[in-house]
Residue frames as qw, qx, qy, qz and C-alpha x, y, z in Angstrom:
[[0.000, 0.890, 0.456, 0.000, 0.00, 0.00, 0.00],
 [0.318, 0.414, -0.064, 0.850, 1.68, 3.53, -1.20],
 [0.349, -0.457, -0.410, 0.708, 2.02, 6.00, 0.94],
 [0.065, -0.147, -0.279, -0.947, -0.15, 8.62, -0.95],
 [0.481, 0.444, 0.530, -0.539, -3.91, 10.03, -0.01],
 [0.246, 0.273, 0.888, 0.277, -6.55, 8.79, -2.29],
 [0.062, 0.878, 0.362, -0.308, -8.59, 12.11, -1.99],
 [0.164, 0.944, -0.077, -0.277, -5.41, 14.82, -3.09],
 [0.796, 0.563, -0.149, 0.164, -2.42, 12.69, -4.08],
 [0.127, -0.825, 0.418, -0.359, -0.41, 13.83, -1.59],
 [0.972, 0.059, -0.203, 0.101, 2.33, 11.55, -0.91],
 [0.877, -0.205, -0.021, 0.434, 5.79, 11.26, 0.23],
 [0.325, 0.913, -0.066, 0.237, 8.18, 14.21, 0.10],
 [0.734, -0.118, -0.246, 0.622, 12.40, 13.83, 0.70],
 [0.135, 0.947, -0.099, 0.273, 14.36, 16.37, 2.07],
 [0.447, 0.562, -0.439, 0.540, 17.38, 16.93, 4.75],
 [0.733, -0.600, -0.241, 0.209, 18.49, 16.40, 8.27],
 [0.416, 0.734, -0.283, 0.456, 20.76, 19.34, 9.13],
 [0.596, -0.754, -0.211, 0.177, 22.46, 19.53, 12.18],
 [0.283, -0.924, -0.078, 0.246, 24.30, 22.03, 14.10],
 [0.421, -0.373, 0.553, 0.615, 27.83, 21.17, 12.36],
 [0.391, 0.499, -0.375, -0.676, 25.88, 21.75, 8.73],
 [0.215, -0.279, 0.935, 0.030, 25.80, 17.87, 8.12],
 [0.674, 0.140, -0.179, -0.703, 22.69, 16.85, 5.50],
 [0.185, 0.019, 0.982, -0.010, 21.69, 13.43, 5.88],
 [0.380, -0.093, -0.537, -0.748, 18.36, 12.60, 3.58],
 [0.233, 0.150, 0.838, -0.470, 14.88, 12.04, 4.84],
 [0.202, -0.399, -0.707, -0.548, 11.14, 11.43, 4.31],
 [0.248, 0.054, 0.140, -0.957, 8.74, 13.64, 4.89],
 [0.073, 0.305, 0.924, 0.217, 5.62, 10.85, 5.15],
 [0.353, -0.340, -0.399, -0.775, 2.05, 12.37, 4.52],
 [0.294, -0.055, 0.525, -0.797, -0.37, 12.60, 7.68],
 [0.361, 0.005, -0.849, -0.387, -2.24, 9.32, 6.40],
 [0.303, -0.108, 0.619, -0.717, -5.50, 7.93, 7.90],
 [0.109, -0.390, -0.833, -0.377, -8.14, 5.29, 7.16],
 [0.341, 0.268, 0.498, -0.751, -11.55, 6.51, 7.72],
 [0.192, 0.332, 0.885, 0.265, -15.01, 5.88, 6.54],
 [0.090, 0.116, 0.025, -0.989, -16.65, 8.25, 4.60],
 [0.467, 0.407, 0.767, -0.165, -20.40, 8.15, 3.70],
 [0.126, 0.234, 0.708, 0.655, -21.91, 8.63, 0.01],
 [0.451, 0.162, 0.433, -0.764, -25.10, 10.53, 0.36],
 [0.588, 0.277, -0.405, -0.643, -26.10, 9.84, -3.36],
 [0.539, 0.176, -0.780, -0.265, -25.39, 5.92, -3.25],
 [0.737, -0.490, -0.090, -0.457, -25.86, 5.32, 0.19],
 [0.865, -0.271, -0.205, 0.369, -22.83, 3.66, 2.02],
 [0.291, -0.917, 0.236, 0.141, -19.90, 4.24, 2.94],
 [0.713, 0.601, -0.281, 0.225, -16.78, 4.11, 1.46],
 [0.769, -0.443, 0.195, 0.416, -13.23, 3.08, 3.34],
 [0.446, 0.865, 0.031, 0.226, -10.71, 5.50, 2.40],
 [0.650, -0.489, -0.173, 0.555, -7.25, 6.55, 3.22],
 [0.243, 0.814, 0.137, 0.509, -6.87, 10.23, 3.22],
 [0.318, 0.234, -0.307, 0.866, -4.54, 12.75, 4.52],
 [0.141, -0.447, -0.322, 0.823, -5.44, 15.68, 7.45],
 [0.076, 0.362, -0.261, -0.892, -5.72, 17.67, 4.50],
 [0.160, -0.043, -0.601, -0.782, -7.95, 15.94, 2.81],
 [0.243, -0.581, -0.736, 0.248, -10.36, 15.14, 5.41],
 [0.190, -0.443, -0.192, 0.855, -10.34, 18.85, 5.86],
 [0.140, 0.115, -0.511, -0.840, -10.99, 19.40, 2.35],
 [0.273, -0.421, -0.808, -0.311, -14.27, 17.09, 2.00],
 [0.204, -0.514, -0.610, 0.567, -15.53, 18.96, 5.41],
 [0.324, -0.396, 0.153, 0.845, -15.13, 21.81, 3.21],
 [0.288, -0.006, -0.681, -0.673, -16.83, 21.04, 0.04],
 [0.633, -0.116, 0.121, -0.756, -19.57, 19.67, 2.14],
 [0.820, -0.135, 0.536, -0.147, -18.93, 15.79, 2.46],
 [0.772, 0.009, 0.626, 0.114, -17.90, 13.18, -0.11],
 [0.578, 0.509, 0.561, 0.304, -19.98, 13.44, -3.27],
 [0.061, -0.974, -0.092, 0.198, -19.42, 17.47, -2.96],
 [0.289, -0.714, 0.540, 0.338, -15.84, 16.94, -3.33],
 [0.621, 0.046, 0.744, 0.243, -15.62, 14.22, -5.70],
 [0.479, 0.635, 0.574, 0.195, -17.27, 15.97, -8.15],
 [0.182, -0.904, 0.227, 0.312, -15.23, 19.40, -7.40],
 [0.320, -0.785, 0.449, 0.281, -12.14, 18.14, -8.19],
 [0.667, 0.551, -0.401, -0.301, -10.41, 17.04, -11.15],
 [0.997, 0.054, -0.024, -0.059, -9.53, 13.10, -11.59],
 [0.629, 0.643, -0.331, 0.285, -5.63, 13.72, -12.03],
 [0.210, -0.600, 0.502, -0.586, -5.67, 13.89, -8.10],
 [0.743, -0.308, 0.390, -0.449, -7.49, 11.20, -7.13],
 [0.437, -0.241, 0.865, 0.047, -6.91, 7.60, -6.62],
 [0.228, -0.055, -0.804, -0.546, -8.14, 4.83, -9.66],
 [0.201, -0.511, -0.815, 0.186, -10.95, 3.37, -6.85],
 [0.010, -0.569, -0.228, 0.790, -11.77, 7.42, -6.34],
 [0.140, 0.217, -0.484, -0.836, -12.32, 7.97, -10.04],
 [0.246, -0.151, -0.922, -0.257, -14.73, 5.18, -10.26],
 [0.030, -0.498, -0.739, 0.453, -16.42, 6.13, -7.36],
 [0.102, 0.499, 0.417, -0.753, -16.92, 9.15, -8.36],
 [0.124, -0.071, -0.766, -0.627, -18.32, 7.99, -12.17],
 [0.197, -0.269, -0.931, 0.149, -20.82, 6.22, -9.85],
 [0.002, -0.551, -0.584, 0.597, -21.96, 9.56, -8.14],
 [0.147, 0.271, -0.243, -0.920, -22.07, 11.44, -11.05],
 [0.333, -0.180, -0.805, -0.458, -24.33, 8.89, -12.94],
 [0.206, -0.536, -0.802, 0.165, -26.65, 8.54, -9.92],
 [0.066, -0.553, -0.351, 0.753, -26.84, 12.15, -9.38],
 [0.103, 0.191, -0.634, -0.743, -27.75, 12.42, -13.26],
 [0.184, -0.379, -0.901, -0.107, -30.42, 9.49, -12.83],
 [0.058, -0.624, -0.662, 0.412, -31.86, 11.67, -9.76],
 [0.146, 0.479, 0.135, -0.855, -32.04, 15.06, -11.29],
 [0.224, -0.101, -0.854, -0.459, -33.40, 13.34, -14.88],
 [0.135, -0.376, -0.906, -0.137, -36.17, 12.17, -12.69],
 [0.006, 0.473, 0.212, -0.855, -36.58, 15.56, -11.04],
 [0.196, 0.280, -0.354, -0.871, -37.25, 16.97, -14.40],
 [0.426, -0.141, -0.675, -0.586, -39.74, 14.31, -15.59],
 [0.276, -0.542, -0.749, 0.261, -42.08, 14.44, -12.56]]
């Protein structure tokens, strides 16, 4: 399992240990990773996800899940995120379709 969120892409980043004599020694900078379980409104479950601080933060933001999914462009998100969010678009298509013909 990569170290990368499945929400923004955010992933691994290297950089330096300096210490007091000036001495660089390389590190990793790991991403603030978490599983949690968000809920779909449109489909109705819930989805297992592993997403950063930041992107928990972000869906809180956008107003939950299907809010965000559909915000944000596909080049960020995981393959199992892209799909999902085919899923909400098409159901949220079905529901406003039926809006319009009732």
């Amino acid at each position: 399992m990569s170290r990368r969120c499945e929400l923004t892409g955010k992933g691994v980043q290297s950089g330096n240990n300096v210490s007091h004599a000036n001495n660089k020694t390389r590190r990793r900078f790991l991403p603030n990773l978490n599983e949690v379980t968000l809920i779909s409104d449109l489909l109705g479950r819930s989805v297992r996800v592993r997403v950063s601080a930041h992107g928990l933060k972000s869906v809180d933001h956008n107003g939950g899940l299907d809010q965000y999914l559909l915000k944000v462009g596909d080049d960020l998100l995981s393959a199992r995120m892209v799909k999902l969010k085919r899923q909400i678009a098409k159901r949220r298509d079905a529901t406003a379709t039926a809006a319009v013909a009732a």
